[in-house]
VEXSE-537766 format. One record per residue (C-alpha): x, y, z. Coordinates in steps of 0.02 Angstrom, whole numbers, plus 50000, padded with zeros to 5 digits. Layout:
BEGIN
XYZ/...
end
This chain:
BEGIN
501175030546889/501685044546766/503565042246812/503575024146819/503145025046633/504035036946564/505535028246664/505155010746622/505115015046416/506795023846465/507265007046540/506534995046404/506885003246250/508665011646290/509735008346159/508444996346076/508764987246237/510574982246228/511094988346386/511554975846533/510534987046639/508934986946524/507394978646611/506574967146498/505314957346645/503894969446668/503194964146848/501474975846883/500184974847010/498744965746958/497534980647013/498284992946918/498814978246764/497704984946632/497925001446665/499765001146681/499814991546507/498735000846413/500005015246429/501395010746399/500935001846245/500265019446203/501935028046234/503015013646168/501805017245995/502475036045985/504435030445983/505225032345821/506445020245739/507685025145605/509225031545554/510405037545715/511195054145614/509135058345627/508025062345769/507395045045809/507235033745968/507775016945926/509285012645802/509774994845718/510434980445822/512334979045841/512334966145696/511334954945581/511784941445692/511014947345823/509654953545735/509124935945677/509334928845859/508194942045943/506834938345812/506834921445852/506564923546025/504944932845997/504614917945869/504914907746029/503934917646150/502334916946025/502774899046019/502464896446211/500874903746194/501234923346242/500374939546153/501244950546073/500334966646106/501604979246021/502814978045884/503634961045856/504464963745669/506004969045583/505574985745532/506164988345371/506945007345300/507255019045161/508595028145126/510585026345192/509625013845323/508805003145216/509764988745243/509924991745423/509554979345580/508044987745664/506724977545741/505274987745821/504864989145995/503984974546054/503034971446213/502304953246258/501134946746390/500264931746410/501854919546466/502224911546630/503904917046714/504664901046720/504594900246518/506364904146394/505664919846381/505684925146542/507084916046578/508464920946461/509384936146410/508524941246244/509764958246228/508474967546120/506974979946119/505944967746210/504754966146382/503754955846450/502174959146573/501694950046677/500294952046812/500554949647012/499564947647155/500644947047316/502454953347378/502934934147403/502364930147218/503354943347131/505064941247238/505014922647185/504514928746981/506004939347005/507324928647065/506724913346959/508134916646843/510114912746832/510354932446812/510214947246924/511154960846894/509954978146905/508234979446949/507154994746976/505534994547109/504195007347102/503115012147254/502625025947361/502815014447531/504915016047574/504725002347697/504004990447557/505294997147456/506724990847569/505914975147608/505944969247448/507464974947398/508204965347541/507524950147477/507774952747268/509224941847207/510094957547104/511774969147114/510704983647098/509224989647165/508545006647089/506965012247209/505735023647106/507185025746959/508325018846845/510175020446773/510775031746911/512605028246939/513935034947045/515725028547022/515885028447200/514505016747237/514744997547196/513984989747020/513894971446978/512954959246990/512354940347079/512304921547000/512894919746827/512744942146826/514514943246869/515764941447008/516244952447130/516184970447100/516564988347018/516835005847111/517305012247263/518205002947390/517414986447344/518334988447157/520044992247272/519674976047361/519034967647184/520764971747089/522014970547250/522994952447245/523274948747413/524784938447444/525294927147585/527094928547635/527544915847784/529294916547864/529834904748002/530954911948116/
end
């Protein structure tokens, strides 16, 4: 439990979240839901957004653009009926930041998977959580979307751990971790995540144009 959270702020909140590789669907056991929640809204209310030159957490978005379009998906997500538990705002500064893009860290619960929210790319320091009863029922929340890139799964049973990764629609599978890479090792991802794939022999294969040269003789 302790490293799952620490890890999954790492993985939500990274970069205020605009990392490919950021998780932004929360997916937690229903019997340990509350508990699991509870905490990391706790540790999510300790990080510190600001200027970058300073010791902070969280910086500004990568434009004003994008700024506006992350806002309105939490707009939307309140909109189709979800909670927002933590954060939720442009946070506004003083100083050499004051005009900056920052929006604070925001965690949601309350929607259904199938919903926008859950189903498109919102590129920002945003989560969802959302509650689940059964291996069958979370594999399907999972690969409900268009995406699947990276993924990370957190349990103490390995053989539960490589059953579901078998059957999780994503590039990556992290087991008890997150954002370890090895240039050796292949990265990309599945469905509208990306074709074929980066590193290692499979990035030979990926970049090699194979030509057909046919001579009768």
């Amino acid at each position: 439990m302790e490293e799952a959270l620490t890890t999954t702020i790492r993985s939500s909140f990274s970069n205020q979240g605009q990392i490919c590789l950021c998780g932004s669907r929360i997916f937690i056991e229903r019997s340990i839901y509350d508990q699991f929640k509870n905490q990391l809204v706790e540790r999510a209310k300790l990080l510190t957004i600001g200027d970058p030159l300073s010791d902070v957490n969280l910086g500004a978005m990568v434009s004003e653009t994008h700024m506006n379009k992350v806002l309105a998906c939490i707009d939307t997500a309140v909109q189709e009926g979800g909670n927002i538990v933590l954060g939720g705002k442009r946070k506004m500064m003083d100083g050499r930041c004051k005009e900056g893009y920052f929006i604070e860290p925001t965690i949601i619960d309350g929607l259904s998977h199938m919903c926008s929210t859950n189903q498109e790319e919102i590129f920002g320091p945003v989560v969802t959580l959302t509650p689940f009863d059964t291996e069958e029922e979370v594999i399907a929340m999972a690969n409900s979307t268009k995406y699947g890139l990276a993924c990370s799964l957190w349990t103490q049973n390995i053989q539960k751990a490589h059953r579901i990764a078998e059957q999780i629609e994503s590039g990556l599978v992290w087991i008890n971790t997150w954002m370890v890479r090895d240039l050796r090792t292949p990265f990309g991802g599945v469905k509208s995540s990306g074709v074929g794939r980066e590193g290692g022999f499979e990035a030979m294969r990926f970049f090699t144009e194979a030509k057909n040269v046919f001579v009768k003789y």
